[in-house]
PDB file as gemmi writes it, atoms N, CA and C in Angstrom:
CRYST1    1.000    1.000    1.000  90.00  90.00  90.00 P 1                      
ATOM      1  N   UNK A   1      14.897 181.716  19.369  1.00  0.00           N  
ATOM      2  CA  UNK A   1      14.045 181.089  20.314  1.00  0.00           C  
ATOM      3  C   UNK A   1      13.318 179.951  19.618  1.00  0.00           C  
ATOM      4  N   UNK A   2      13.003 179.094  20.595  1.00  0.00           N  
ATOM      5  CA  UNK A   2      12.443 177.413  19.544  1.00  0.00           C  
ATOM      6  C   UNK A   2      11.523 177.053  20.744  1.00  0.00           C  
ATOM      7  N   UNK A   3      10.285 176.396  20.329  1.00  0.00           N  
ATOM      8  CA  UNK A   3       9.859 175.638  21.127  1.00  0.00           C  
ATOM      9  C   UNK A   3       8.530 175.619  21.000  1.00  0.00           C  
ATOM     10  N   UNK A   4       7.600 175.155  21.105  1.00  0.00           N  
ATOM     11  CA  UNK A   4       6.498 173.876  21.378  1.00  0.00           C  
ATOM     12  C   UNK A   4       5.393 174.369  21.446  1.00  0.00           C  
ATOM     13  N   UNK A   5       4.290 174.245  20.957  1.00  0.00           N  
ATOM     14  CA  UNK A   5       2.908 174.862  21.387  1.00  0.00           C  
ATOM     15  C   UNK A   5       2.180 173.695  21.040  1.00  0.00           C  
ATOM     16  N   UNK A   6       1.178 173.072  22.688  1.00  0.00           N  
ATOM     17  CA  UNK A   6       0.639 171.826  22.648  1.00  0.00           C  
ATOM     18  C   UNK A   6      -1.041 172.320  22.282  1.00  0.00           C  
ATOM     19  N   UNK A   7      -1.479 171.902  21.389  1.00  0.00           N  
ATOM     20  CA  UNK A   7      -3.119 172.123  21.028  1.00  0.00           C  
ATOM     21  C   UNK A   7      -3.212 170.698  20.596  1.00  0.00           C  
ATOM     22  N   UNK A   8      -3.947 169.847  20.680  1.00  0.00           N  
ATOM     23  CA  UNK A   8      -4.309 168.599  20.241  1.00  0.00           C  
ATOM     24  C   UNK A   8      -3.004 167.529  19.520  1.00  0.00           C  
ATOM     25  N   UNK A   9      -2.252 168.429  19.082  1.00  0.00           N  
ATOM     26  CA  UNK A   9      -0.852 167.521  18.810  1.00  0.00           C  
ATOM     27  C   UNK A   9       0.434 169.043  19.019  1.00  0.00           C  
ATOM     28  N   UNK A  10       1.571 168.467  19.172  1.00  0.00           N  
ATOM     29  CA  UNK A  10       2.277 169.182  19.080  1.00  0.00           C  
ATOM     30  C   UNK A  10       2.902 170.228  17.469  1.00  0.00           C  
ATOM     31  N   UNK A  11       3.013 172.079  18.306  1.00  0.00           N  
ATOM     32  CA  UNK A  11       2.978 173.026  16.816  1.00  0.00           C  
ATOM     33  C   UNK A  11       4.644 173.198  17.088  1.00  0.00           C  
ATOM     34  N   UNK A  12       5.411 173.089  16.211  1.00  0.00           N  
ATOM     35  CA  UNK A  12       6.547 174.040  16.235  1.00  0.00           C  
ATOM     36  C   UNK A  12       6.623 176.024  16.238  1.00  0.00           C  
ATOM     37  N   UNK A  13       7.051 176.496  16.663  1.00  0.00           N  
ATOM     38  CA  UNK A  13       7.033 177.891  17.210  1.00  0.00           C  
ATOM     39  C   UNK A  13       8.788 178.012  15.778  1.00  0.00           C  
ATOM     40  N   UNK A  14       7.999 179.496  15.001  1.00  0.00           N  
ATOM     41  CA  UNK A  14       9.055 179.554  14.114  1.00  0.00           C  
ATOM     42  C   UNK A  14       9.110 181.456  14.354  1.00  0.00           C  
ATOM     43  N   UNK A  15      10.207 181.751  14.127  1.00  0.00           N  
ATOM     44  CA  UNK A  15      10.466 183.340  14.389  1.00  0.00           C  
ATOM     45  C   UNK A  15      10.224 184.053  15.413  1.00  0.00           C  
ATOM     46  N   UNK A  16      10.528 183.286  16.974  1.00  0.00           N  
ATOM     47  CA  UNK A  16      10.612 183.619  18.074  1.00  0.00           C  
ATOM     48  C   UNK A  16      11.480 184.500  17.974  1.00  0.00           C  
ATOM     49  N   UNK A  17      11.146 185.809  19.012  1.00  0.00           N  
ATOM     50  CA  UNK A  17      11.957 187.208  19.389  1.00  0.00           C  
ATOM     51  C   UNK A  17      11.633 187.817  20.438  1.00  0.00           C  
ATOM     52  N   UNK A  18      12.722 187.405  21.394  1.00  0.00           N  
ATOM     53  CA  UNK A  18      12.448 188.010  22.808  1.00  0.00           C  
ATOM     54  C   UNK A  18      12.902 189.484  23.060  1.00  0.00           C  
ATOM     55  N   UNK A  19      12.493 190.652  22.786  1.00  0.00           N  
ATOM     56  CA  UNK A  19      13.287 191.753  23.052  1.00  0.00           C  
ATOM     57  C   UNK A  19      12.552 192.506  24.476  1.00  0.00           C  
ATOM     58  N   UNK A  20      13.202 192.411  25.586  1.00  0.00           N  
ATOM     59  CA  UNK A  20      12.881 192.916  26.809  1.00  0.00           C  
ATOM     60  C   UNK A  20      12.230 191.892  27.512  1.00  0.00           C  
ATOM     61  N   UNK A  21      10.781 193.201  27.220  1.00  0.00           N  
ATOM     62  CA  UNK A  21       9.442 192.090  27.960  1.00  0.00           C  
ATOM     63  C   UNK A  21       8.465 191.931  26.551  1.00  0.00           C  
ATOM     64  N   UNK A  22       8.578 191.964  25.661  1.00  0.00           N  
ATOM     65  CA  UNK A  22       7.875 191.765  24.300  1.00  0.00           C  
ATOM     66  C   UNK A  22       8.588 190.419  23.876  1.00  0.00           C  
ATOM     67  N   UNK A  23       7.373 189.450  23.308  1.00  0.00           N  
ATOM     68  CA  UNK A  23       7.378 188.605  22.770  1.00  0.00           C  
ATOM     69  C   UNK A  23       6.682 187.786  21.590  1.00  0.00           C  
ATOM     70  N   UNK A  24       7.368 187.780  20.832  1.00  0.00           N  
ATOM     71  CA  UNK A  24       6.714 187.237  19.333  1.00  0.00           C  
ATOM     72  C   UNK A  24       6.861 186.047  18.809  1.00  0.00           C  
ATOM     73  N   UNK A  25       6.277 185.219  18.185  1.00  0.00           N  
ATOM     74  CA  UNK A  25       6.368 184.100  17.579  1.00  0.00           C  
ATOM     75  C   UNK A  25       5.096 183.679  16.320  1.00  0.00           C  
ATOM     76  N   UNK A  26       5.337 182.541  15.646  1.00  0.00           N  
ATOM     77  CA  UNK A  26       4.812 182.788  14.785  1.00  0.00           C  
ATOM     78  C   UNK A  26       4.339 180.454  14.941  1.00  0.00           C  
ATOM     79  N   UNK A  27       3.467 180.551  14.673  1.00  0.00           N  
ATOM     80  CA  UNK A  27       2.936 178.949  14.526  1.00  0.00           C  
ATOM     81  C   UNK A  27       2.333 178.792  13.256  1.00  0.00           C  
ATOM     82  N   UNK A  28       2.836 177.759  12.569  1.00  0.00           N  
ATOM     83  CA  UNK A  28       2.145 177.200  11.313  1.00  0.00           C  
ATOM     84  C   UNK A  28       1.233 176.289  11.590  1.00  0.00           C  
ATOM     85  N   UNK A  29      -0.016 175.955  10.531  1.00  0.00           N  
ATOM     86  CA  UNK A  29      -0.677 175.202  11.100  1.00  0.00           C  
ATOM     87  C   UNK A  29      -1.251 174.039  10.091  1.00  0.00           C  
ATOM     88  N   UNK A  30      -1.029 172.896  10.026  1.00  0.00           N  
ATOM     89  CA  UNK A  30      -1.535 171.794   9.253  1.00  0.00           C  
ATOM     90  C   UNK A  30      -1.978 172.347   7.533  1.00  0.00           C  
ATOM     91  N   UNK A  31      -2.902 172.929   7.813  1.00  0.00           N  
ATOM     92  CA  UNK A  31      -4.112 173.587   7.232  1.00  0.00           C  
ATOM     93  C   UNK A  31      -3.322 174.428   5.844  1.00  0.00           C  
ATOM     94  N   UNK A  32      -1.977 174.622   6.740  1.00  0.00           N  
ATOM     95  CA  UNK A  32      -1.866 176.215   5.634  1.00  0.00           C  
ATOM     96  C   UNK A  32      -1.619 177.518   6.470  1.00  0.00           C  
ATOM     97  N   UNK A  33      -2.158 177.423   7.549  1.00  0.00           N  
ATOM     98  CA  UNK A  33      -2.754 178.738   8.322  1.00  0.00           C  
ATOM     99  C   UNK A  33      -1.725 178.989   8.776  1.00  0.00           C  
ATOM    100  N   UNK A  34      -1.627 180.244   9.355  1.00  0.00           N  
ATOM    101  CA  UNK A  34      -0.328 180.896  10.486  1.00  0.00           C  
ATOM    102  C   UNK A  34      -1.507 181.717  11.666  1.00  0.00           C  
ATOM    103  N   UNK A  35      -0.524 181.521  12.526  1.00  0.00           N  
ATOM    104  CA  UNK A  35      -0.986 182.150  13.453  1.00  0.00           C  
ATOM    105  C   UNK A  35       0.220 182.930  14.340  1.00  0.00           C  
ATOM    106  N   UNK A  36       0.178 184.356  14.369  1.00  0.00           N  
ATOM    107  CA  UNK A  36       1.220 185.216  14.719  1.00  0.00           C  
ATOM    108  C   UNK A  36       0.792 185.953  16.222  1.00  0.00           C  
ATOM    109  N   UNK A  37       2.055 185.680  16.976  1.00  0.00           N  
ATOM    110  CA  UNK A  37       1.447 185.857  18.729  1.00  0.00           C  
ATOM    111  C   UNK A  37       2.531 186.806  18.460  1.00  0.00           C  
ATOM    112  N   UNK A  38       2.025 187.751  19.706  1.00  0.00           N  
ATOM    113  CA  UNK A  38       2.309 189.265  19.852  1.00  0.00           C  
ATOM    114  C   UNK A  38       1.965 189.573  21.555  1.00  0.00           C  
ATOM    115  N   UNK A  39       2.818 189.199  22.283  1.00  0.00           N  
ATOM    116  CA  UNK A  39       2.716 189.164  23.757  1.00  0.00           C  
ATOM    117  C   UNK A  39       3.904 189.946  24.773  1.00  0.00           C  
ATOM    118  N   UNK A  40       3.872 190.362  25.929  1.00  0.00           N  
ATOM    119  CA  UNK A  40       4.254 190.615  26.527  1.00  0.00           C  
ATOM    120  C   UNK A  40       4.006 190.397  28.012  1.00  0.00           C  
ATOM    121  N   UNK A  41       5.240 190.029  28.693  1.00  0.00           N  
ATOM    122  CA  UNK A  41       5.746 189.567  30.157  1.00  0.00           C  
ATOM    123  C   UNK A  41       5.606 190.766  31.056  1.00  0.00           C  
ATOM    124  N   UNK A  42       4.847 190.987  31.979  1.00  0.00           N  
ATOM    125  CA  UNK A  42       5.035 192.212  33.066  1.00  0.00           C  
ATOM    126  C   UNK A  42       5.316 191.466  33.976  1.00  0.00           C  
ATOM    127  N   UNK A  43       5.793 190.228  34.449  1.00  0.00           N  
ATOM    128  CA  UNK A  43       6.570 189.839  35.662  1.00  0.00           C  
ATOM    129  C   UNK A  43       5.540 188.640  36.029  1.00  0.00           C  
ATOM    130  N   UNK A  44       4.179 189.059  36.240  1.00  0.00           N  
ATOM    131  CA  UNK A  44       3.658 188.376  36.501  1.00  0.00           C  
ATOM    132  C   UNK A  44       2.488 187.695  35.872  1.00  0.00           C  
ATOM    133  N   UNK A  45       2.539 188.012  34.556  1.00  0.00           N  
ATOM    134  CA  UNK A  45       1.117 187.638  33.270  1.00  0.00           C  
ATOM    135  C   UNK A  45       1.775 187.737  31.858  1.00  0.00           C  
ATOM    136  N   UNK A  46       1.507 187.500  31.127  1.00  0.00           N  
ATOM    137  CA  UNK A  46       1.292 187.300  29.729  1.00  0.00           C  
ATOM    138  C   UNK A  46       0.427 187.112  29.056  1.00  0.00           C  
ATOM    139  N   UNK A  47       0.565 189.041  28.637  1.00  0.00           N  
ATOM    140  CA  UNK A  47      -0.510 189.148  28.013  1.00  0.00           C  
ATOM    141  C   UNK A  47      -0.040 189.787  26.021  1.00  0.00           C  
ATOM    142  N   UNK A  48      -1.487 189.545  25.554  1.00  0.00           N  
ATOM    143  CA  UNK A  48      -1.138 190.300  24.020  1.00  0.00           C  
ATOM    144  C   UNK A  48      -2.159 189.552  23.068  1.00  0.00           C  
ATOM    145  N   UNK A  49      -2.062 189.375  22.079  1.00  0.00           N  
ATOM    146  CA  UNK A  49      -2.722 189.122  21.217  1.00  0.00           C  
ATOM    147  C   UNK A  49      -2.063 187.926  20.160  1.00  0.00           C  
ATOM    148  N   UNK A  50      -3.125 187.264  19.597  1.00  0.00           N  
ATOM    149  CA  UNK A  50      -2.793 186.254  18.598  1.00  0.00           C  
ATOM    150  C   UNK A  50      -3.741 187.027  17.250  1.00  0.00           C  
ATOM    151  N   UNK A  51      -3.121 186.670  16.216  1.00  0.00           N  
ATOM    152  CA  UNK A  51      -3.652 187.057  15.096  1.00  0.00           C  
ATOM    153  C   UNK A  51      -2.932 185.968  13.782  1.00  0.00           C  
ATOM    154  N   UNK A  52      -4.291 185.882  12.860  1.00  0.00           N  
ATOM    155  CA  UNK A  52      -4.076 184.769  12.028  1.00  0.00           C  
ATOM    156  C   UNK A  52      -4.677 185.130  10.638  1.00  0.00           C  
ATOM    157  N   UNK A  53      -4.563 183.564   9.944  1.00  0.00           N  
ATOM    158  CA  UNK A  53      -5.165 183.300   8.794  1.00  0.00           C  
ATOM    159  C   UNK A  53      -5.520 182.077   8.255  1.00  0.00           C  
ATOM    160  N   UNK A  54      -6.538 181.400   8.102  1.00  0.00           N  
ATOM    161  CA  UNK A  54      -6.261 179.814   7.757  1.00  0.00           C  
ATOM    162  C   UNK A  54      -6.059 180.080   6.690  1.00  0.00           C  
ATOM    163  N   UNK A  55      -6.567 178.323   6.013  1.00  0.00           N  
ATOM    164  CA  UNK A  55      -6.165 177.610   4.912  1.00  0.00           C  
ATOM    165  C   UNK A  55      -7.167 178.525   3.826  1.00  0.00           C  
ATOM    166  N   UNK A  56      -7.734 178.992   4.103  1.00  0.00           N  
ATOM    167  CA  UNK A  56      -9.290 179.566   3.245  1.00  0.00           C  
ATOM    168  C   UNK A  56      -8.588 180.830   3.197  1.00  0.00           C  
ATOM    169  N   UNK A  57      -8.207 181.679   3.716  1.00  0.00           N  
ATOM    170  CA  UNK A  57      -8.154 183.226   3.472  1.00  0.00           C  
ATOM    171  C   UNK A  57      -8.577 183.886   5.306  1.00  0.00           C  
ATOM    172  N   UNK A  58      -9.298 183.200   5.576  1.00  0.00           N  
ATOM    173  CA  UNK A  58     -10.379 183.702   7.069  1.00  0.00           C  
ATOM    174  C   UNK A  58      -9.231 184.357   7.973  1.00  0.00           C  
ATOM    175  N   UNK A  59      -9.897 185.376   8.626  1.00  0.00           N  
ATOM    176  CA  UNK A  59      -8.838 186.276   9.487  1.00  0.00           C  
ATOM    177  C   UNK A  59      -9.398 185.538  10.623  1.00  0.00           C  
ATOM    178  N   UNK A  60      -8.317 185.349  11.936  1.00  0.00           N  
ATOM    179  CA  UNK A  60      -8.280 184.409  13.159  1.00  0.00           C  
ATOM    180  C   UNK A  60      -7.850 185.899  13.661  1.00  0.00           C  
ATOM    181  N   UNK A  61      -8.923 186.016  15.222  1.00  0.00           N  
ATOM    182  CA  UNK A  61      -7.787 187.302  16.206  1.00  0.00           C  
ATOM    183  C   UNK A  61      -8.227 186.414  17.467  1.00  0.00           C  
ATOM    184  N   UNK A  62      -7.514 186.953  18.534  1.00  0.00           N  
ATOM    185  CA  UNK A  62      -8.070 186.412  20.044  1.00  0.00           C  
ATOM    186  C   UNK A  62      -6.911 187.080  20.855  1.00  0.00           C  
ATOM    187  N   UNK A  63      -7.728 187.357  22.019  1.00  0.00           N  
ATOM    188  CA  UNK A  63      -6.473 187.837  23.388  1.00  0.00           C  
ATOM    189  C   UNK A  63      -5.971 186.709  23.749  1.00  0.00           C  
ATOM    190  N   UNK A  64      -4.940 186.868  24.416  1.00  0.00           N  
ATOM    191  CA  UNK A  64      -4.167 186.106  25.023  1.00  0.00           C  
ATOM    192  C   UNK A  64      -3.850 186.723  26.296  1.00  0.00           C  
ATOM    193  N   UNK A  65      -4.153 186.186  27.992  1.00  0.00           N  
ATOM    194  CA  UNK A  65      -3.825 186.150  28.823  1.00  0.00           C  
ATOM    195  C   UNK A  65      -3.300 184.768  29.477  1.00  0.00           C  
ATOM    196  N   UNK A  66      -2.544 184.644  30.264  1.00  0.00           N  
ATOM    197  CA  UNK A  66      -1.670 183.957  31.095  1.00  0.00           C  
ATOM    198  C   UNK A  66      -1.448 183.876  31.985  1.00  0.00           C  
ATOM    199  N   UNK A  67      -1.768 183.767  33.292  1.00  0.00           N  
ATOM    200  CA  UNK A  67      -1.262 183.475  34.591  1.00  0.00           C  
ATOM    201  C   UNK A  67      -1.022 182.511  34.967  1.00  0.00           C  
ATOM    202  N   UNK A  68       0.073 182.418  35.961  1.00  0.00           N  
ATOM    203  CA  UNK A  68       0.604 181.576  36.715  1.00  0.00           C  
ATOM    204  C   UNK A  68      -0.345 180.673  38.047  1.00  0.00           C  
ATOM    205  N   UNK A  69      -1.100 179.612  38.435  1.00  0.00           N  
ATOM    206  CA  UNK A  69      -1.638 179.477  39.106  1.00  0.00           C  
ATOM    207  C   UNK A  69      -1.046 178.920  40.752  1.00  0.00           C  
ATOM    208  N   UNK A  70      -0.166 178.552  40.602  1.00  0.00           N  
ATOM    209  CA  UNK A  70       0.613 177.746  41.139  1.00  0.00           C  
ATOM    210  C   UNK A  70       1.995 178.801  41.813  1.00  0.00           C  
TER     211      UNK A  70                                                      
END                                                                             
């Protein structure tokens, strides 16, 4: 899986893995940092968690929800 994550400039998405409704990927970031998404599709949301590390050592967490508005 390949593709795009827009935050102020465009991230490349590296070690995408779609198995079912689970979804993983992994974003590098300028800095040094990674940031590792851990999500899942129930049809109608996407939800899960992001978890990280910058350039310093610092632990990054945050939910991740998703809906469709449209």
């Amino acid at each position: 899986m390949v593709g795009q994550l827009q935050y102020h400039d465009d991230r490349s998405l590296r070690k995408g893995k779609l198995d079912g409704q689970k979804l993983t990927f992994e974003v590098p970031m300028d800095d040094g940092g990674l940031l590792m998404f851990d999500l899942t599709f129930d049809g109608t949301a996407i939800q899960g968690t992001c978890a990280g590390t910058g350039s310093g050592g610092e632990k990054m967490s945050a939910k991740v929800n998703l809906k469709r508005t449209t």
